[in-house]
C-alpha positions in Angstrom: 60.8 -68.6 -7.0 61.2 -70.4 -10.2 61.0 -74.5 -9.2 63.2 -77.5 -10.6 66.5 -75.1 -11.9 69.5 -76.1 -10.5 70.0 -72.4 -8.2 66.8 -73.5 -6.3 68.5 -77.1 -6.0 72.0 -75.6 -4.9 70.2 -72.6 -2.7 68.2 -75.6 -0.9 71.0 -77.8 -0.3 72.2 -74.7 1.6 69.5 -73.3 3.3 69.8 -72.1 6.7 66.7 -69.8 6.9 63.9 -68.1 4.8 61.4 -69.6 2.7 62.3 -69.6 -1.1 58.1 -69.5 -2.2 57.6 -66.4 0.9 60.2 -64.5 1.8 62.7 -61.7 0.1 65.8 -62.9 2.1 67.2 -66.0 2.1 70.2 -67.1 4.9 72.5 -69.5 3.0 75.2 -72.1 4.2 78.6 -70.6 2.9 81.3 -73.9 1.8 84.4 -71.7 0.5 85.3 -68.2 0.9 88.2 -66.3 -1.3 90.2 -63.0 -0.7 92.4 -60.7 -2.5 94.7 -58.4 -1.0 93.3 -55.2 -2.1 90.2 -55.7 -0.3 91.1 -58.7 1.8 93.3 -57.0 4.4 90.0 -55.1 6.0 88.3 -58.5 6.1 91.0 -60.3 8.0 90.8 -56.6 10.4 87.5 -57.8 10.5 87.8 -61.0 11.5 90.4 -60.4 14.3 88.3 -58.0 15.5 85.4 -60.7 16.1 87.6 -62.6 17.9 87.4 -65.9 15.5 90.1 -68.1 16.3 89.6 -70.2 13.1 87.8 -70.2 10.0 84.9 -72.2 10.1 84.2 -72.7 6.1 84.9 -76.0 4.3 88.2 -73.8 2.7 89.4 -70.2 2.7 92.1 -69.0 0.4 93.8 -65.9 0.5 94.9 -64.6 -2.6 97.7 -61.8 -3.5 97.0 -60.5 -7.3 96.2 -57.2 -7.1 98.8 -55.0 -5.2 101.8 -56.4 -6.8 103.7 -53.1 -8.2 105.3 -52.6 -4.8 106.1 -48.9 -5.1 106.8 -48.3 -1.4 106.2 -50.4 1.6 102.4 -50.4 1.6 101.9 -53.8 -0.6 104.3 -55.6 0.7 103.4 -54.6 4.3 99.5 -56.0 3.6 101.1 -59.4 1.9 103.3 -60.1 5.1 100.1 -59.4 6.9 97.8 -61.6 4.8 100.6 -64.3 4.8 100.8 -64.4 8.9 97.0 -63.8 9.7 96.4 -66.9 7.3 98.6 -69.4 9.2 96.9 -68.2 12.2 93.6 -68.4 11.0 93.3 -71.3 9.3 93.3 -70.3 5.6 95.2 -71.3 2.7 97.7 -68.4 0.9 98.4 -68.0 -2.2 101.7 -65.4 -2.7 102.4 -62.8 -5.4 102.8 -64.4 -8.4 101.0 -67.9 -7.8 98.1 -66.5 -10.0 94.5 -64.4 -10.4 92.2 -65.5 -7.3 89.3 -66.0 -9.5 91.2 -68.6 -12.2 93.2 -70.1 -9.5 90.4 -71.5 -7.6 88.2 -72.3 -10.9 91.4 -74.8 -11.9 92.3 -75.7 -7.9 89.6 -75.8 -5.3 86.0 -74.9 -7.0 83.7 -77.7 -6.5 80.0 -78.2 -8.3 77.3 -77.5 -5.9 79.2 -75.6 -3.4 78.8 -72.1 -2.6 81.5 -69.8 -2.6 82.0 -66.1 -1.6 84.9 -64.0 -2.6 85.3 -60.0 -1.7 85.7 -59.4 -5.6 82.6 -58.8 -8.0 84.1 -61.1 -10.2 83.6 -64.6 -7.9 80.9 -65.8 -10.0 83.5 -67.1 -11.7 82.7 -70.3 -10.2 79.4 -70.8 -11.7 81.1 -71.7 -14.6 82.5 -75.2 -12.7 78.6 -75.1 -10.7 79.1 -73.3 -8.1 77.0 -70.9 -6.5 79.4 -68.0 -6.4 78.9 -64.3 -5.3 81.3 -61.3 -4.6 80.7 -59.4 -1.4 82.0 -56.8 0.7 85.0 -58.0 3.2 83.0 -57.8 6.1 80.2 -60.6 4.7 83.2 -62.9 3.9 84.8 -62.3 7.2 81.4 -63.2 8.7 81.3 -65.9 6.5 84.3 -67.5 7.5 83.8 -66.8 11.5 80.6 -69.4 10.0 77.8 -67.4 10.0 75.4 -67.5 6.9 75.1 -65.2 4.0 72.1 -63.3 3.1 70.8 -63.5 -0.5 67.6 -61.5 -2.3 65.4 -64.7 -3.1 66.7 -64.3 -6.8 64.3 -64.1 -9.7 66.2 -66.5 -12.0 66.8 -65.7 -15.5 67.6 -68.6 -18.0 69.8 -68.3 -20.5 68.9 -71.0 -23.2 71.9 -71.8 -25.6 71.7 -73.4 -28.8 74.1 -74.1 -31.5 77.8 -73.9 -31.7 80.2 -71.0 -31.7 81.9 -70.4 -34.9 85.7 -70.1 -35.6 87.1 -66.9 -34.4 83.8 -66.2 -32.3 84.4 -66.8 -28.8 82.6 -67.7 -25.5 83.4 -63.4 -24.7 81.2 -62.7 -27.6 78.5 -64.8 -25.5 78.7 -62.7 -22.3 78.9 -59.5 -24.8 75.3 -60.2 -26.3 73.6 -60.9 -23.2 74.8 -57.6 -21.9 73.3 -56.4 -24.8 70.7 -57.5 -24.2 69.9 -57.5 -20.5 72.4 -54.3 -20.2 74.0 -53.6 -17.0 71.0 -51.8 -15.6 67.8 -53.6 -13.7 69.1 -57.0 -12.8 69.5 -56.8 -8.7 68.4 -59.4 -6.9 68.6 -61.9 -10.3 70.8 -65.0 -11.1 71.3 -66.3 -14.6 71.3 -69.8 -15.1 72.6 -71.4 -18.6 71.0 -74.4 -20.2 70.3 -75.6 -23.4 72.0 -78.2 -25.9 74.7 -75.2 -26.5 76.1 -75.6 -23.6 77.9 -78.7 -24.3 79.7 -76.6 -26.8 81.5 -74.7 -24.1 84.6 -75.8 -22.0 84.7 -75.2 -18.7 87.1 -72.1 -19.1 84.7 -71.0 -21.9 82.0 -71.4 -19.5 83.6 -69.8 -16.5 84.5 -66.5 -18.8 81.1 -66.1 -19.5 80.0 -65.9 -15.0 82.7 -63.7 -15.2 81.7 -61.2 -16.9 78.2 -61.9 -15.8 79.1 -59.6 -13.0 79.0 -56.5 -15.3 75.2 -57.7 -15.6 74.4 -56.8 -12.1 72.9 -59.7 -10.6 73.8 -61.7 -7.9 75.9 -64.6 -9.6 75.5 -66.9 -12.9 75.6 -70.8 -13.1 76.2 -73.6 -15.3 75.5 -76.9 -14.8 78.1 -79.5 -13.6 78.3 -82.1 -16.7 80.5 -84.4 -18.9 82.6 -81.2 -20.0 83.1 -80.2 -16.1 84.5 -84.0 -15.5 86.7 -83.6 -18.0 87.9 -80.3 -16.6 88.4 -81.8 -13.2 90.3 -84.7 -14.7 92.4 -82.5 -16.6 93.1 -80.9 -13.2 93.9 -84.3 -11.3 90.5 -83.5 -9.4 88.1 -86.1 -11.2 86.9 -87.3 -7.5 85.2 -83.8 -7.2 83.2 -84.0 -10.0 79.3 -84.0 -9.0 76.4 -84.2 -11.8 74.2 -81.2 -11.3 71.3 -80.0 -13.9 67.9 -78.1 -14.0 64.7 -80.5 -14.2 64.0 -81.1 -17.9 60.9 -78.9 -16.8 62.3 -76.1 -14.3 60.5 -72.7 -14.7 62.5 -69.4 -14.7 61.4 -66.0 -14.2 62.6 -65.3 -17.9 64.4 -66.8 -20.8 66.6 -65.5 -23.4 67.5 -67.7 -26.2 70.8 -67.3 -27.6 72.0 -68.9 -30.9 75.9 -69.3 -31.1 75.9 -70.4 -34.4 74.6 -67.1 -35.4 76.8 -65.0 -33.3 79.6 -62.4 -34.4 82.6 -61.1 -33.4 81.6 -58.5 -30.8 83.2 -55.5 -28.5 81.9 -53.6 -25.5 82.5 -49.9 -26.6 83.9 -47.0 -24.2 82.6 -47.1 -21.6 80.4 -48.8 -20.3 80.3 -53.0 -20.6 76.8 -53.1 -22.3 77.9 -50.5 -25.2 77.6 -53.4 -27.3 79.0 -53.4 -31.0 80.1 -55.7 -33.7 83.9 -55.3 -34.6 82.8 -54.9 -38.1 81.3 -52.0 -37.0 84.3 -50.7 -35.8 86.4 -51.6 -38.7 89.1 -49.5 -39.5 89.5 -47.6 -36.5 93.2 -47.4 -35.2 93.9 -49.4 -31.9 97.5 -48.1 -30.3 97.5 -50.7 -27.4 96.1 -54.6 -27.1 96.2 -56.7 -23.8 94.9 -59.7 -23.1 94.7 -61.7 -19.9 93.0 -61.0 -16.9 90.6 -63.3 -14.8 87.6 -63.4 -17.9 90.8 -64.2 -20.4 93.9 -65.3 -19.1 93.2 -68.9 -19.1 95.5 -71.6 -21.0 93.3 -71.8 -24.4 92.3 -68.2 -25.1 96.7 -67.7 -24.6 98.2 -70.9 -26.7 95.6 -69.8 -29.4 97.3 -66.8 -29.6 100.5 -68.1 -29.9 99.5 -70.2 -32.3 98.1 -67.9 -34.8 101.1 -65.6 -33.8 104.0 -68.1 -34.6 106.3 -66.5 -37.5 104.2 -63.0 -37.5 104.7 -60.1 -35.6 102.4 -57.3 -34.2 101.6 -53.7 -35.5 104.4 -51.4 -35.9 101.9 -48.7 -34.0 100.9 -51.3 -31.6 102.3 -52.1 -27.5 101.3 -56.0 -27.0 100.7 -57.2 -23.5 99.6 -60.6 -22.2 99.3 -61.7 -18.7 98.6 -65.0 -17.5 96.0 -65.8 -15.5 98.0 -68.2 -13.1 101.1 -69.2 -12.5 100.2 -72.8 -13.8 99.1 -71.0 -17.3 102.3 -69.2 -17.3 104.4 -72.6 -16.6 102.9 -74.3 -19.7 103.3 -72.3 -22.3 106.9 -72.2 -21.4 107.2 -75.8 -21.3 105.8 -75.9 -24.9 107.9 -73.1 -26.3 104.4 -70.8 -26.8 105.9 -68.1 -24.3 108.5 -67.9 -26.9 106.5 -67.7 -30.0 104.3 -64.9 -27.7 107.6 -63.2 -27.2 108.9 -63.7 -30.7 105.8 -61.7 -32.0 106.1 -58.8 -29.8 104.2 -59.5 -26.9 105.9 -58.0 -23.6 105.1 -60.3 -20.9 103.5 -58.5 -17.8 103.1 -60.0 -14.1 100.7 -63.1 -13.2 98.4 -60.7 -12.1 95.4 -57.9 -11.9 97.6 -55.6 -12.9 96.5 -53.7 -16.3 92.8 -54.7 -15.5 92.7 -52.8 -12.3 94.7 -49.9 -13.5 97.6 -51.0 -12.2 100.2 -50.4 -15.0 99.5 -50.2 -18.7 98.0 -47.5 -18.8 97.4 -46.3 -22.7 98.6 -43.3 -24.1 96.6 -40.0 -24.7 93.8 -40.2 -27.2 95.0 -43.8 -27.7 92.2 -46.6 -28.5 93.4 -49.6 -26.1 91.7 -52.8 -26.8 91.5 -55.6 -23.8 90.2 -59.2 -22.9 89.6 -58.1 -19.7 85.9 -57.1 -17.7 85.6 -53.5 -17.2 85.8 -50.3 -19.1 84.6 -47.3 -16.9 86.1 -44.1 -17.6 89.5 -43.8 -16.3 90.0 -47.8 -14.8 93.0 -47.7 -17.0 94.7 -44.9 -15.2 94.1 -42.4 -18.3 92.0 -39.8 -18.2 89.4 -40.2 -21.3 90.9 -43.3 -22.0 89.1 -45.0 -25.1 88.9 -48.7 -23.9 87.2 -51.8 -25.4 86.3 -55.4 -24.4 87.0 -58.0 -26.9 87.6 -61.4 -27.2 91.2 -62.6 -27.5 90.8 -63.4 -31.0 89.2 -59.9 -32.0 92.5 -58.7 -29.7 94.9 -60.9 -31.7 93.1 -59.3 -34.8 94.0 -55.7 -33.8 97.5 -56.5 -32.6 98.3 -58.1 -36.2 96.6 -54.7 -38.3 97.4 -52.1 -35.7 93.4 -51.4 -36.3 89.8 -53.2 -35.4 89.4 -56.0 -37.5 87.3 -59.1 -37.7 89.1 -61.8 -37.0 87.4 -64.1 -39.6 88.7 -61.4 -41.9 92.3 -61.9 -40.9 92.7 -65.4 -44.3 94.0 -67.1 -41.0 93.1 -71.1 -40.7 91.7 -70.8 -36.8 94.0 -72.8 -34.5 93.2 -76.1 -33.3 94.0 -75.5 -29.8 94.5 -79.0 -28.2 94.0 -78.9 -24.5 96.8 -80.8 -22.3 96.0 -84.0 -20.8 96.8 -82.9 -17.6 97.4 -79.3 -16.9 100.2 -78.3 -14.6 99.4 -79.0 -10.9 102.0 -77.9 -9.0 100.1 -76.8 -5.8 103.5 -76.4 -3.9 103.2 -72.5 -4.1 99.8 -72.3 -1.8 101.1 -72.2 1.6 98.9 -74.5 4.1 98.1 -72.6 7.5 100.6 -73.3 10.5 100.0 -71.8 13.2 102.3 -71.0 16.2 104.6 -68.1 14.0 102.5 -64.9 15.5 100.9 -62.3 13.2 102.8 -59.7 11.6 101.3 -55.8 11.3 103.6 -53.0 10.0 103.0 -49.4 10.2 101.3 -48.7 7.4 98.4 -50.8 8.3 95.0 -49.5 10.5 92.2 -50.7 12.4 89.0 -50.6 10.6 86.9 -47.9 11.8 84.1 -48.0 13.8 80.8 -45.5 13.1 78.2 -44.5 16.0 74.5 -45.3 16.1 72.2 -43.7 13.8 71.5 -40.2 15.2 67.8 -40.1 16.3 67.7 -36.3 13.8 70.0 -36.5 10.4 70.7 -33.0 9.7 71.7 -33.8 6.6 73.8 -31.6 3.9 74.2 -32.5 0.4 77.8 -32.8 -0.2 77.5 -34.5 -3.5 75.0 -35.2 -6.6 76.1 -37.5 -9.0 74.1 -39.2 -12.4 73.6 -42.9 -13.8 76.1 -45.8 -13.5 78.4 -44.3 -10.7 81.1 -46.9 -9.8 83.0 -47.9 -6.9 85.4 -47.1 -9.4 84.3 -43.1 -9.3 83.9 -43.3 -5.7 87.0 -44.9 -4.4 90.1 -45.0 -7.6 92.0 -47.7 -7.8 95.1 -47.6 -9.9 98.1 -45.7 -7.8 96.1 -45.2 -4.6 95.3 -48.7 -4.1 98.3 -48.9 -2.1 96.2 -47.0 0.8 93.4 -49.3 1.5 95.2 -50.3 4.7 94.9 -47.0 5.8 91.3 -45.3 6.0 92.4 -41.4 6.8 94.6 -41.6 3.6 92.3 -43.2 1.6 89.4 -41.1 2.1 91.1 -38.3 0.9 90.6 -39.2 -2.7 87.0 -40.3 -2.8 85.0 -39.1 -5.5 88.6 -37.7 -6.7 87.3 -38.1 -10.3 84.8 -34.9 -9.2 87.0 -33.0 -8.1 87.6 -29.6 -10.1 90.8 -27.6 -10.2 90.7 -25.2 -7.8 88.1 -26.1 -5.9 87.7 -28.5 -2.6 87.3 -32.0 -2.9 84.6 -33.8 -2.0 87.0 -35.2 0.9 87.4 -31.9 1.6 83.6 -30.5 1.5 82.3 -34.1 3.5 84.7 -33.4 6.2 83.8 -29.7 6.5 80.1 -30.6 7.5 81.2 -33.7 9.7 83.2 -31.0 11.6 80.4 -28.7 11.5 78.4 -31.3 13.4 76.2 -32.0 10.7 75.9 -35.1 8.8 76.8 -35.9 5.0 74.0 -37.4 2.2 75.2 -38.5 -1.1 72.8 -38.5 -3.8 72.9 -41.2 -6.7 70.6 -41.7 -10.0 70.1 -45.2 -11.3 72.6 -48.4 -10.9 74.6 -46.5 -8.1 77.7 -48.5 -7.2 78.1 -50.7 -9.9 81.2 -52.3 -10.8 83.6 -53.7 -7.6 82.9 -55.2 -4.7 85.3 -52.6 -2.5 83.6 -52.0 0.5 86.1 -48.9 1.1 83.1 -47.2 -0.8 81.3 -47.4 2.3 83.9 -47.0 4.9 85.8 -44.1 3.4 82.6 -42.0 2.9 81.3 -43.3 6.4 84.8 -42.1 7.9 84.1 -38.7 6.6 80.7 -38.5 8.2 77.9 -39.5 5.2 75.2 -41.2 6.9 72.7 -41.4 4.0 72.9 -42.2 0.2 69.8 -41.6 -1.7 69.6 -42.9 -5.7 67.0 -44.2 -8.2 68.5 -47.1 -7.6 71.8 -49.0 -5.6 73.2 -52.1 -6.6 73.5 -55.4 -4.4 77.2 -55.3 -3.3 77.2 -51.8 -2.7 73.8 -52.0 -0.9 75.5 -54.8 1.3 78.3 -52.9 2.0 76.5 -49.2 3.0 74.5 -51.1 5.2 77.6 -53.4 7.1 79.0 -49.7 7.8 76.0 -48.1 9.3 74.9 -45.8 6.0 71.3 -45.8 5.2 70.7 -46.6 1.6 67.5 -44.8 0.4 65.7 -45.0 -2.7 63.6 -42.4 -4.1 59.5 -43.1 -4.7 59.2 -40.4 -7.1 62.3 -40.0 -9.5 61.4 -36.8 -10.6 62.8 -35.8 -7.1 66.2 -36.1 -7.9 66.0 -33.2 -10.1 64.8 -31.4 -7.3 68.3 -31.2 -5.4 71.3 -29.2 -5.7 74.5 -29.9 -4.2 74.9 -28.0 -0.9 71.3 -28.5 0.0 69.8 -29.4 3.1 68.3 -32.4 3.3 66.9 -33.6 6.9 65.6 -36.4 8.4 63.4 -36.4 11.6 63.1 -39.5 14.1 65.2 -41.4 11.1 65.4 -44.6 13.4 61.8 -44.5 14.2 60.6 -44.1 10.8 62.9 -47.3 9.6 60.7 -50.1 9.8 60.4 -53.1 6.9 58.6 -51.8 3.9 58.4 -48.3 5.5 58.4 -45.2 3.4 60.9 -42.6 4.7 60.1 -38.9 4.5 62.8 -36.4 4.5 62.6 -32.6 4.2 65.0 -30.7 1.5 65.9 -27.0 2.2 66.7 -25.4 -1.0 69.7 -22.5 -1.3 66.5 -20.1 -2.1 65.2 -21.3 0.6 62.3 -23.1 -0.6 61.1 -26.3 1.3 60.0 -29.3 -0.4 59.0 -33.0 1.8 60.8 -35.6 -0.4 59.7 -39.6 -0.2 61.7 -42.4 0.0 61.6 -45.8 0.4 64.3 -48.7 1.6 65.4 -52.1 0.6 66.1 -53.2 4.1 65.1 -56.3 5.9 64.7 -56.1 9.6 68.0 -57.8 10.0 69.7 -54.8 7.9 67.4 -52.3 9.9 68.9 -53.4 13.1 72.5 -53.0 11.8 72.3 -49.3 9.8 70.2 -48.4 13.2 73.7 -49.6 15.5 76.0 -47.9 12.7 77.1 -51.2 11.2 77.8 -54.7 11.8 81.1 -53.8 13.8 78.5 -52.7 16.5 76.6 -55.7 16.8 
């Protein structure tokens, strides 16, 4: 492990097990832990079903930002839930409408040198405040707030060196953009950036913190900044100077890697449909005709990227051809630029005002017309996250997005003949904290209809008799597996939710793969998925493990899985495999047998599996795998998951 950077000062100031310089897992000492309702209400499940009393974390917040449209009972059935379980618990809840979980606790609770672990991808958010951050599935951050330690890959650090100083209308998005260009969304497992440099000084804490955020679409484990005279003043600025804490690499830490990024030299950049490392310049794109702009979200809903626009929007108005959206990132946002009249100039433009909230980001409303280009400041742009099929969606900066909104087309913003705004940051930002309920105990717990207990899968079978219900390609998302958008509603409920997995597969007039997976379960044989590289990018929604597990999978089998989904296979008794020889992959069809004999047995760390594939033709063919499991993971996909244990 790379010596003197401040991860290996943070991860030692936390260590409960493992030795950084020998071992491939590492047990870590977990300060903070953060929820959001969409994948939260399974992790509070969880932790009743442990038993836990009270949270034993330094803080644990409970956030409501995603479910919010309220289109039956479901939502507000899971908030009443969250709201009770929290008072009961011990944790701190934040209601619909107090603000994103991710910029909430950046501006209220994060703390350099803490750890935190949130069931959203997107926590590393709070490496840009110092934090060690890192989004898991809701059964590690239930386990994590019943006090038990979280396991980490010993992380091959990769340092991001920054020099110079970002331009006017170039933006800290156009950072995050470049590195994904450059490191891509593919091969990073197990990895943490970590930004140094004299640039770095450049970049405000909000800057800073969109920049981890979208650090998520990179695939590694988290990203960090240090804690320095930029993060006092952010604290300050928040009333919270008393938790500022110093932290820095050694003037001569090591890393595993460096990439050297000149601000001063970047440009105005956009992540192209769709994937987040389809990396272009907007000149590039000049010209072409953009029918819908939103900007907000957790990477871009903070109080500069939003009074900037305002500014530069005062006494114009948007694109005839163009719908305008902004949302907020918290309420706090939201309550300033009303108090200085910028809501109104926003308003006075164009811009419809949308919730405090996930929302658009999530595919939660917003969705863009037909053959429509829709250009957002949010994270993601997978095929479909905005609830239209072939949607065309970008990534962009809030600048590039003010840019569009003004032409109705892509357009570099330095090409606008606009003077860029000198955005003045408030002396003290509004820090109102009286919307955060504090837990009280003593009211009882409150669990409607609509809400289930999470289910439970057997022991690993001693035979798989495996069937192929599914073969997929690269970058398959938690996204593909389990939609968001209009059936997020169901995640309370696992036999309606597992209906629609893999939905996006499924062909008109044919069954679903709901419908093939529970054909073999009935048929007492035993599902396998099979993945090609970076399977289950994207969110940290562990109901892509427990929906497929409810239907009876019990292997998935890729070039390679990503961390949170890994994490999450695992916690539900799934055995991720990996294959030795890629070339294997093309070998199976779906609806192929694929078996595995004495599958316990042959599950041993740094084993190589072997499995047998029966082809429709009936050809027979011994396939090799080989696992990422510890013995600590062996021992829970052997139970069937960590509910077992």
């Amino acid at each position: 492990m790379a010596k003197g950077t401040l991860v290996q000062k943070i991860i030692a100031a936390h260590l409960v097990s493992g030795d950084p310089a020998k071992d491939s897992q590492l047990l870590i000492k977990i300060d903070q832990t953060l929820t959001q309702d969409a994948t939260g209400t399974m992790a509070y499940l969880e932790l009743e079903a442990m038993k836990t009393p009270k949270v034993a974390t330094e803080l644990s917040v409970s956030y409501v930002d995603h479910n919010m449209m309220q289109n039956g009972p479901e939502n507000r059935n899971d908030h009443l839930y969250l709201q009770t379980v929290a008072a009961e618990k011990g944790v701190v809840f934040s209601p619909p409408g107090n603000g994103i979980c991710h910029q909430l606790h950046l501006e209220r609770f994060g703390k350099p040198g803490k750890t935190l672990i949130g069931s959203d991808s997107h926590t590393p958010t709070g490496g840009g405040i110092g934090m060690i951050a890192i989004g898991a599935g809701g059964l590690d951050v239930a386990l994590a707030m019943a006090g038990q330690p979280f396991t980490i890959p010993t992380p091959k650090i990769v340092g991001v060196k920054l020099t110079g100083k970002l331009r006017p209308w170039v933006a800290a998005k156009d950072v995050i953009l470049k590195l994904l260009s450059i490191l891509t969304t593919k091969g990073n497992v197990g990895s943490i950036v970590e930004y140094f440099g004299d640039g770095v000084k450049d970049l405000s804490v909000p800057q800073r913190a969109t920049i981890t955020n979208m650090g998520a679409e990179l695939g590694v484990t988290t990203s960090v900044f240090p804690s320095d005279e930029r993060t006092r003043e952010f604290l300050r600025r928040q009333n919270r100077e008393a938790d500022f804490t110093e932290l820095c690499a050694d003037a001569d830490a090591e890393y595993d890697r460096v990439v050297e990024i000149d601000l001063s030299t970047l440009d105005a950049l956009a992540a192209c449909p769709s994937s987040p490392d389809n990396i272009k310049t907007v000149r590039e794109l000049a010209g072409i005709k953009v029918g819908q702009v939103l900007v907000g979200s957790c990477t871009n809903g903070g109080y500069r990227d939003l009074a900037m626009l305002a500014m530069a929007l005062k006494g114009r108005k948007i694109h005839p051809d163009v719908t305008f959206g902004i949302a907020p990132g918290s309420r706090p946002v939201l309550e300033m630029l009303c108090a200085n009249g910028m809501l109104g100039d926003l308003v006075a433009a164009g811009a419809r005002i949308l919730e405090v909230g996930c929302g658009p980001c999530i595919g939660q409303g917003q969705s863009p017309a037909d053959g429509t280009v829709t250009v957002r400041t949010f994270n993601r742009n997978f095929a479909g996250r905005s609830g239209t099929k072939g949607d065309q969606s970008y990534l962009v900066s809030p600048e590039v997005a003010l840019a569009a909104a003004l032409t109705g087309e892509f357009t570099d913003p330095r090409d606008l003949g606009i003077a860029y705004p000198d955005v003045r940051e408030p002396e003290l930002y509004t820090s109102d904290d009286a919307h955060f309920q504090m837990p009280v105990p003593g009211k009882g717990i409150i669990r409607k209809p609509t809400i289930g207990e999470p289910p439970v899968n057997d022991a690993l079978p001693q035979n798989v008799n495996g069937v192929v219900v599914i073969k997929v390609g690269d970058k398959i998302t938690t996204d593909h597996i389990m939609p968001a958008g209009v059936h997020l509603k169901l995640r309370s409920n696992i036999p309606a939710y597992s209906k629609v997995v893999f939905e996006c597969f499924t062909e008109a007039g044919k069954p679903s793969f709901a419908e093939r997976a529970a054909a073999v379960r009935d048929a007492g044989k035993h599902g396998v998925i099979i993945g090609r590289d970076s399977y289950g990018q994207g969110s940290s929604r562990e109901h892509a493990a427990i929906c497929p597990m409810y239907l009876g999978i019990k292997v998935v089998a890729a070039l390679a899985i990503e961390r949170i989904h890994r994490a999450n296979l695992i916690n539900f008794g799934i055995v991720p495999l990996i294959f030795k020889d890629p070339a294997d992959y093309e070998a199976i069809t779906e609806g192929d047998a694929l078996t595995f004999e004495n599958l316990p047995a042959q599950l041993t760390p740094g084993s190589e599996v072997t499995g047998t594939l029966t082809a429709a033709d009936g050809s027979v063919k011994k396939i090799v795998f080989t696992h990422p499991m510890s013995e600590n993971d062996l021992k829970l996909v052997k139970a069937g998951g960590r509910l077992n244990c």
